[in-house]
C-alpha positions as CSV (number, residue, x, y, z in Angstrom):
1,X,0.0,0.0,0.0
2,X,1.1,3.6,-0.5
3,X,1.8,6.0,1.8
4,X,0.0,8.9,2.7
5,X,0.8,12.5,0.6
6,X,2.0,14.9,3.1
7,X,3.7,18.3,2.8
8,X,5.7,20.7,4.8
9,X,7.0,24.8,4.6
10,X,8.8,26.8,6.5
11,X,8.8,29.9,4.3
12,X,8.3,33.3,5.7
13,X,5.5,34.3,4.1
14,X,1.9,32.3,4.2
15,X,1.7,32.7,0.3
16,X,4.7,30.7,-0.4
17,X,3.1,28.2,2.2
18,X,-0.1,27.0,1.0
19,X,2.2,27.2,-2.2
20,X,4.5,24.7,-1.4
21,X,1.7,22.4,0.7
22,X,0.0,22.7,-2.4
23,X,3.0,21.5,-4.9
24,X,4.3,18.9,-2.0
25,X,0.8,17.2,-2.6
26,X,0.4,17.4,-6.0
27,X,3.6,15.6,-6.5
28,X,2.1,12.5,-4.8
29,X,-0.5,12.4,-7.2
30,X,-3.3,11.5,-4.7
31,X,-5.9,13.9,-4.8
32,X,-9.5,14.4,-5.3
33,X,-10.9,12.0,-2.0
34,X,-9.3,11.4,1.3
35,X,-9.7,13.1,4.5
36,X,-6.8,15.9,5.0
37,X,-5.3,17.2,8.0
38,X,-3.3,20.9,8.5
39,X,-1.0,22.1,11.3
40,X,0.1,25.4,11.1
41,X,2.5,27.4,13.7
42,X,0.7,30.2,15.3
43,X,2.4,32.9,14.1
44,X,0.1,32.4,10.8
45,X,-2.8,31.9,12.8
46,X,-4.5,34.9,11.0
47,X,-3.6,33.7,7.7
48,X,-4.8,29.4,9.0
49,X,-8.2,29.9,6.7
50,X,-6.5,31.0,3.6
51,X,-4.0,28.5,3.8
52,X,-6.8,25.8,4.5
53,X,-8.7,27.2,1.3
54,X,-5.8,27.2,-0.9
55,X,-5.4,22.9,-0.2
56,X,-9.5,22.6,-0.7
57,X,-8.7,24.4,-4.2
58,X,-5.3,22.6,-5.6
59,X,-5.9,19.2,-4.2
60,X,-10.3,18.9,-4.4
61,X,-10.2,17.3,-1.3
62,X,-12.8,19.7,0.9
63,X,-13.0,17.9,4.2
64,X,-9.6,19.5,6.3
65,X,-9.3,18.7,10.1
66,X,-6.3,20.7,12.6
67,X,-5.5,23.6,14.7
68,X,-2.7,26.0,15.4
69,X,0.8,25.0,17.6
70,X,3.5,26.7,18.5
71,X,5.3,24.3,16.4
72,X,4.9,21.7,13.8
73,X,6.4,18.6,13.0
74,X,6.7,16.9,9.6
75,X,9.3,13.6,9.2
76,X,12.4,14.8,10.8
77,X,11.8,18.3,10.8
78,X,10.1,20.9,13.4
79,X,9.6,24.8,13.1
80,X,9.0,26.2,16.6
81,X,7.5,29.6,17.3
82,X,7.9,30.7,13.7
83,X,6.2,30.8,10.6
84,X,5.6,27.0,9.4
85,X,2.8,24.5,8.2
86,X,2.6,20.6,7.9
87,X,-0.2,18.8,5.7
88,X,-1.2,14.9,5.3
89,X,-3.9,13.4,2.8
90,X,-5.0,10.4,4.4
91,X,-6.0,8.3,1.7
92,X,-9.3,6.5,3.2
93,X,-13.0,6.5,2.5
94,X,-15.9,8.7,3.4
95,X,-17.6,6.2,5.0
96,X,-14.8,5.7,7.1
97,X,-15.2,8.6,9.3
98,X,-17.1,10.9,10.5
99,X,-16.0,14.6,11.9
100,X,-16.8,16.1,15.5
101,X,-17.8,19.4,15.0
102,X,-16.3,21.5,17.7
103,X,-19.0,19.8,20.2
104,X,-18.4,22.2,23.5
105,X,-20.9,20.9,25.8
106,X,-21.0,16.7,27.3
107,X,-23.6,14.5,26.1
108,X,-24.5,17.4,23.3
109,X,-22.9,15.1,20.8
110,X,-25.4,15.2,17.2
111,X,-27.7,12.3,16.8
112,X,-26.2,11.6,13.5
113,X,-22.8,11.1,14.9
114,X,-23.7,8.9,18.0
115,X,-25.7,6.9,15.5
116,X,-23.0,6.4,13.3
117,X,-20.4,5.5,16.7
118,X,-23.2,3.1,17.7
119,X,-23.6,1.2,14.3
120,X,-19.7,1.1,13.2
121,X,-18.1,1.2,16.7
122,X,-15.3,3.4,16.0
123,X,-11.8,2.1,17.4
124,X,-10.1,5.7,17.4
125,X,-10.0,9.4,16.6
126,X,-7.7,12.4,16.2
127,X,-8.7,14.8,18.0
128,X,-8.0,18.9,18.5
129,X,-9.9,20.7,21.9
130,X,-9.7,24.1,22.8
131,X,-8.1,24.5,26.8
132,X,-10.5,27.1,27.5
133,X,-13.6,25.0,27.3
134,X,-15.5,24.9,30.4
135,X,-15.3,21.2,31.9
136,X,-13.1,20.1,29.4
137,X,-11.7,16.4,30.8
138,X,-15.9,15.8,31.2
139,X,-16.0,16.5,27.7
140,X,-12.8,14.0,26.8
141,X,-13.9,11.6,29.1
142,X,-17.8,11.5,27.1
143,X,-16.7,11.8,23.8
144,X,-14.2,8.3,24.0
145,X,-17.0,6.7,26.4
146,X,-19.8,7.3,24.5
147,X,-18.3,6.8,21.2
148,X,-16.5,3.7,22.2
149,X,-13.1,5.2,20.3
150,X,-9.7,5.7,21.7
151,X,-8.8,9.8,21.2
152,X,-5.5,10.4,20.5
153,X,-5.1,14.2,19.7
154,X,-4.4,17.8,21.8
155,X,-5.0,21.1,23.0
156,X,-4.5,24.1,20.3
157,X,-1.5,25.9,21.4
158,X,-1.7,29.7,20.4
159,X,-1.1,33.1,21.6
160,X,-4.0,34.5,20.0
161,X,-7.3,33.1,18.7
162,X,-7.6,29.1,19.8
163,X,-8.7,28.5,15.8
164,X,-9.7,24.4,14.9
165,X,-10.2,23.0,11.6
166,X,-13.0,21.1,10.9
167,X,-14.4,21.6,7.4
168,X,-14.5,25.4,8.2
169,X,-12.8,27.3,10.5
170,X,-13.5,27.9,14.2
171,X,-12.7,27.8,18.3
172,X,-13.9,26.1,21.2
173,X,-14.9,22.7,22.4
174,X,-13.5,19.5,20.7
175,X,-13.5,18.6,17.1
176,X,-11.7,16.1,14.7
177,X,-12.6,12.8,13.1
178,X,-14.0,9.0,14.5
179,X,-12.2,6.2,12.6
180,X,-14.3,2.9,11.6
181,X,-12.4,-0.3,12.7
182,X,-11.6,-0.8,8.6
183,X,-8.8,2.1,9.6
184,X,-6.1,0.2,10.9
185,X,-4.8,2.0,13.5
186,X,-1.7,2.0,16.2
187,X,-1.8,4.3,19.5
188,X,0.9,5.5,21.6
189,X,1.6,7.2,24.6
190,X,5.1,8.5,25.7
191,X,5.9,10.7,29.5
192,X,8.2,12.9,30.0
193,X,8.6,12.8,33.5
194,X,10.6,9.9,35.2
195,X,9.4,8.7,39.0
196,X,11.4,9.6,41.8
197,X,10.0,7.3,44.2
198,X,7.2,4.4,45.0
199,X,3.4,5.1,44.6
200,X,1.5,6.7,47.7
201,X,-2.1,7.2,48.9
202,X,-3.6,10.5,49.4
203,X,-5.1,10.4,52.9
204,X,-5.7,14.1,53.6
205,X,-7.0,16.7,51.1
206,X,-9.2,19.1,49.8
207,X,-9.4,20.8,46.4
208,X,-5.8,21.5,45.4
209,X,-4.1,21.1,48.7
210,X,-2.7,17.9,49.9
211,X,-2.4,17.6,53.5
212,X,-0.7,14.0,54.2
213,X,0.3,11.3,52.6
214,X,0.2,7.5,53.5
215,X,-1.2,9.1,57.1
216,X,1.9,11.7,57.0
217,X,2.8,15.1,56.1
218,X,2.7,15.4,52.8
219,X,5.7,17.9,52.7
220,X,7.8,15.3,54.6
221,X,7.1,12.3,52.2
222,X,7.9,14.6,49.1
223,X,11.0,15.1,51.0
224,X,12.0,12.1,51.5
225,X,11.2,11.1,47.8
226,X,13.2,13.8,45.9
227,X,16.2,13.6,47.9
228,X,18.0,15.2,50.3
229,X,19.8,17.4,48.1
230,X,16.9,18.8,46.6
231,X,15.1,18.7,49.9
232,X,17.6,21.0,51.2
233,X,16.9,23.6,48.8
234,X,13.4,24.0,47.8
235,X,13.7,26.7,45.0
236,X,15.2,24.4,43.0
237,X,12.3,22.2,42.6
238,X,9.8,24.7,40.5
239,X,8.8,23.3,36.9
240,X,11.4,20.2,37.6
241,X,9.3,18.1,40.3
242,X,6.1,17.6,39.4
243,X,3.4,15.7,41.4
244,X,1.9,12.6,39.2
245,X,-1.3,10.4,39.4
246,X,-1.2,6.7,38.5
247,X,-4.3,6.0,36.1
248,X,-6.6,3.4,37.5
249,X,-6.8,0.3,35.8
250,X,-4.0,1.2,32.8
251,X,-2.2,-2.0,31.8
252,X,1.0,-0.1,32.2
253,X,2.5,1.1,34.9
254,X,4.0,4.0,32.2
255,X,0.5,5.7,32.6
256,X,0.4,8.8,34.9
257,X,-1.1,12.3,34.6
258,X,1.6,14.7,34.9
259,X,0.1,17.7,37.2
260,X,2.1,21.3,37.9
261,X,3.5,21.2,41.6
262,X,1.7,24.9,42.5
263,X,3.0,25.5,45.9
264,X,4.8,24.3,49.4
265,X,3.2,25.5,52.6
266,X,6.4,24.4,55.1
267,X,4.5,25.9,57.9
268,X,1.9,23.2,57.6
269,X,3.5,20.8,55.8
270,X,1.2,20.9,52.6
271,X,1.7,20.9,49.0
272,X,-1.0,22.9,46.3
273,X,-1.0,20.6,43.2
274,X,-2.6,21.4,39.3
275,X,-5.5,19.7,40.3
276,X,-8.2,18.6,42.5
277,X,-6.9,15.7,45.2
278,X,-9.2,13.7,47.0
279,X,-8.3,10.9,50.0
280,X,-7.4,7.4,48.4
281,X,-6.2,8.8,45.4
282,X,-3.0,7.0,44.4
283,X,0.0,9.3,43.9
284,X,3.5,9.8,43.4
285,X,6.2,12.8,42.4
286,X,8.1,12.5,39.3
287,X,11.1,14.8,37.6
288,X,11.3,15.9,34.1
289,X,14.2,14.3,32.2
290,X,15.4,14.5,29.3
291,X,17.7,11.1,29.2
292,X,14.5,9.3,30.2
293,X,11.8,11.1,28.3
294,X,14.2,10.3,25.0
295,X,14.4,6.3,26.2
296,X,10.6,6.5,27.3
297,X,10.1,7.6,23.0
298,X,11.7,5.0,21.9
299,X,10.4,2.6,23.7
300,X,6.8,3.7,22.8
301,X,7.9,3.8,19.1
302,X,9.1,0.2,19.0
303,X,6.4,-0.6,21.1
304,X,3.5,0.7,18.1
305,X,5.6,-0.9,15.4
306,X,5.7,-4.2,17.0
307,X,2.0,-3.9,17.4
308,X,0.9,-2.4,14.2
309,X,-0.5,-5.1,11.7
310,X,1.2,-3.9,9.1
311,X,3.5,-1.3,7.4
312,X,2.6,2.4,8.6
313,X,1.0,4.6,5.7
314,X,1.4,7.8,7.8
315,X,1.2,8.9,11.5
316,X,0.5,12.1,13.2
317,X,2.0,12.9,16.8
318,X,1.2,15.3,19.2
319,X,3.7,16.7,21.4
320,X,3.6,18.6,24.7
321,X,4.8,22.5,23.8
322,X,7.1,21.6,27.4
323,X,8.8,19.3,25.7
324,X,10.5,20.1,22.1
325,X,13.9,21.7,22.2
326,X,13.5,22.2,25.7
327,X,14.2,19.0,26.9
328,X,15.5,17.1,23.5
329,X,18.2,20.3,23.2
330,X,17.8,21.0,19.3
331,X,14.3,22.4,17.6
332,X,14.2,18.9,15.4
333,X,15.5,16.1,17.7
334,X,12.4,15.2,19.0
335,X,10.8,14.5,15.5
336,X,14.1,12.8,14.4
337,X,13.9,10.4,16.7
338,X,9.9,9.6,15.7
339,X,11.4,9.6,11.8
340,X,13.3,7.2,12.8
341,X,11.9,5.1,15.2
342,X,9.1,5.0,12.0
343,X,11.6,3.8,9.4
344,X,11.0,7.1,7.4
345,X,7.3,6.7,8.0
346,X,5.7,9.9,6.6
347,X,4.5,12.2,10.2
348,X,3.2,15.2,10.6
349,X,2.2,16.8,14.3
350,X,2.0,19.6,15.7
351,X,3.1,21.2,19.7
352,X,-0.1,21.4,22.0
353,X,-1.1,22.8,25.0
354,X,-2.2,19.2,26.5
355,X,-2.3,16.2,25.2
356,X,-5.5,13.9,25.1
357,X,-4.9,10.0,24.8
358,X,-7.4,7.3,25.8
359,X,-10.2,9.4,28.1
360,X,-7.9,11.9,29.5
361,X,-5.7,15.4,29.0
362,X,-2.2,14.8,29.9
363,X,0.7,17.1,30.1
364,X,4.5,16.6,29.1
365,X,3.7,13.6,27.5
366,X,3.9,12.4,23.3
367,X,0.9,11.0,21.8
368,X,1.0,9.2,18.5
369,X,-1.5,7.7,16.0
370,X,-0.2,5.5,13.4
371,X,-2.4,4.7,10.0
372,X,-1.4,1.2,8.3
C-alpha cells in the first residue's frame, strides 16, 4: 500500500506556504478524495483559513481537520515559534469517518454522529480541543465513552485566537474525526517525567491542597522522595518536580497524569498541586528528564511498530509544547527520533497545550497515531 501525501514549509510568508503544501501534494499524485489534516505554527494563525482554502482548491479534497501550535512537525523536521505549516492526505473513504464538530458541551454530541459511533463502533479518533472549554476532561472523558473510540489528539497551542479546523474554521470545544475499525490504526503514549520514588495514597485533602500522605505530612514524604539534596533547597524544585497520578486500571504502569506542583506551605507541611486531590487517590512525584523522556520515546515507538498489523502509511504525533527543544536540546531532535523510530514513516504533528490520549488530558507527555 502507498503511503500517505503529506507536505511541509517553513517559508516566511503564508503565500509561499499553501504554495508549497500545495506542490508537496500534487507531487504525490493522490488527490480528489481522502480526508486531509493541516497544522500550522501560530504565528500564521490569522492567515490558518486562507491556507486551509488554498489545499480545498489545488488538491479537491474539501474535508480539512487541525489547529494552530507553536510548532509543527513533519518527518524529521520541526519549526518552533515561527512561521511554518505541515499537511497529510489520508488516503481512506468517506464512509470511514465521520468529523466532530467542535461539540463544546457533554452529552450534546449530534444524533447523527452517535448513530454512526453506535452502528460502526469506531476504534479511534484524532482529535484537536480548545483548553479554555469549560469542563473540558468531562468533555474528553464522554466523547471516547460514548463513542467507544480511543482519542489520540491535543490542546491548540496559540497566543491568539484558539482556531480548529474542521471543514470550516472555528474555536472552542473539541473537534476532529471517528475512525471505523476498517482504519487500521496504532496508539501510543510517551511521558516525560521519570518517577522519583514508590506510589503513595492520598489520605488528607481538599481541592488543590494535599495535607498528608500515606497518614503523614505530605511535605515530609515529598522530601523524602526527591532527595535530600533537593530537599535542602526548595527553590530548586519549580517546573522540575512535578506531582503525578497513576491512572486506575492502565495496563501499564507507564501511565500517569503529569500535574504542575503549584506550591509548598512548610508551615503546615502541605503541598497545592494542578488539580483537585481527594483521599485514596493514588500518587506519586516525578522529575522531568530529558535522558529518560528520550528512552521513554523510543520505547513507545518500537512498542506501536511491533503492534501495528502492518506497514505504517502515515502517523501524526502530538507533542507537549514543554517538551521540544526544551528538553531534547535542538528544535528537530524530538521528530528525528519519531522519523526514525518509523523507518521514514511519513508524520506530521504539531506542539499542544495538553495532550489527550485514551479518556484523559495529559501534560508533558507524546501521543501518536499511526495509520497502516
Amino acid at each position: 500500500m502507498t503511503t500517505f501525501a503529506h507536505a511541509y514549509s517553513d517559508a516566511s510568508e503564508w503565500t509561499q506556504i499553501a504554495l508549497d503544501l500545495c506542490d508537496g501534494l500534487a507531487e504525490s499524485g493522490l488527490l480528489g478524495d481522502g480526508l486531509g489534516i493541516l497544522y500550522v505554527t501560530d504565528s500564521l494563525s490569522n492567515d490558518f483559513k486562507s491556507i486551509a482554502q488554498a489545499l480545498r482548491q489545488s488538491t479537491g479534497i474539501e474535508i480539512w481537520i487541525g489547529t494552530l501550535g507553536l510548532g509543527v512537525i513533519a518527518d524529521h523536521k520541526t519549526a518552533f515559534d515561527r512561521p511554518a505549516a505541515a499537511a497529510m492526505i489520508l488516503d481512506i473513504a468517506s464512509n470511514d469517518y465521520r468529523l466532530i464538530d467542535r461539540t463544546p458541551i457533554p452529552d450534546r454530541w449530534p444524533d447523527d454522529l452517535m448513530q454512526w459511533a453506535e452502528t460502526v463502533w469506531p476504534t479511534a479518533a484524532l482529535v484537536h480541543a480548545d483548553g479554555t472549554t469549560p469542563a473540558l476532561a468531562e468533555l474528553i472523558e464522554t466523547l471516547s465513552k460514548r463513542s467507544g473510540a480511543y482519542l489520540v489528539g491535543g490542546l491548540t497551542c496559540s497566543r491568539g485566537a484558539q482556531h480548529q479546523l474542521c471543514g470550516d474554521l472555528g474555536a472552542g470545544g473539541i473537534s476532529g474525526a471517528l475512525f471505523a475499525p476498517d482504519v487500521p490504526i496504532t496508539v501510543g503514549l510517551s511521558q516525560g517525567c521519570s518517577p522519583l520514588g514508590e506510589i503513595h495514597e492520598v489520605t488528607g485533602a481538599e481541592g488543590n491542597v494535599i495535607a498528608e500522605i500515606d497518614g503523614r505530612s505530605a511535605l515530609d514524604v515529598f522530601k523524602e522522595d526527591i532527595g535530600e539534596m533537593l530537599a535542602h533547597d526548595l527553590q530548586r524544585v519549580a517546573g522540575y518536580v512535578h506531582v503525578a497520578f497513576p491512572v486506575a486500571g492502565s495496563d501499564t504502569t507507564a501511565d500517569y497524569l503529569v500535574r504542575n506542583l503549584l506550591a509548598i506551605d512548610t508551615e503546615h507541611g502541605w503541598l497545592g498541586v494542578g488539580t483537585e486531590a481527594s483521599p485514596g487517590d493514588r500518587i506519586m512525584f516525578v522529575r522531568r528528564d530529558p535522558v529518560s523522556a528520550r528512552k521513554d520515546l523510543e520505547r513507545m515507538l518500537d512498542d506501536v511498530k511491533q503492534r501495528m498489523p502492518g506497514p505504517a502509511r502515515g502517523a501524526v504525533y502530538v507533542s507537549c509544547v514543554a517538551r521540544g527543544p526544551g528538553m531534547f536540546g535542538t528544535e528537530s531532535a524530538e521528530a528525528e527520533i519519531i522519523s526514525q523510530g518509523l523507518d521514514g514513516v511519513p508524520v506530521i504533528g504539531f506542539y499542544a497545550g495538553g495532550e489527550i490520549s485514551h479518556d484523559r488530558l495529559y501534560s508533558y507527555t507524546g501521543v501518536l497515531l499511526a495509520f497502516g
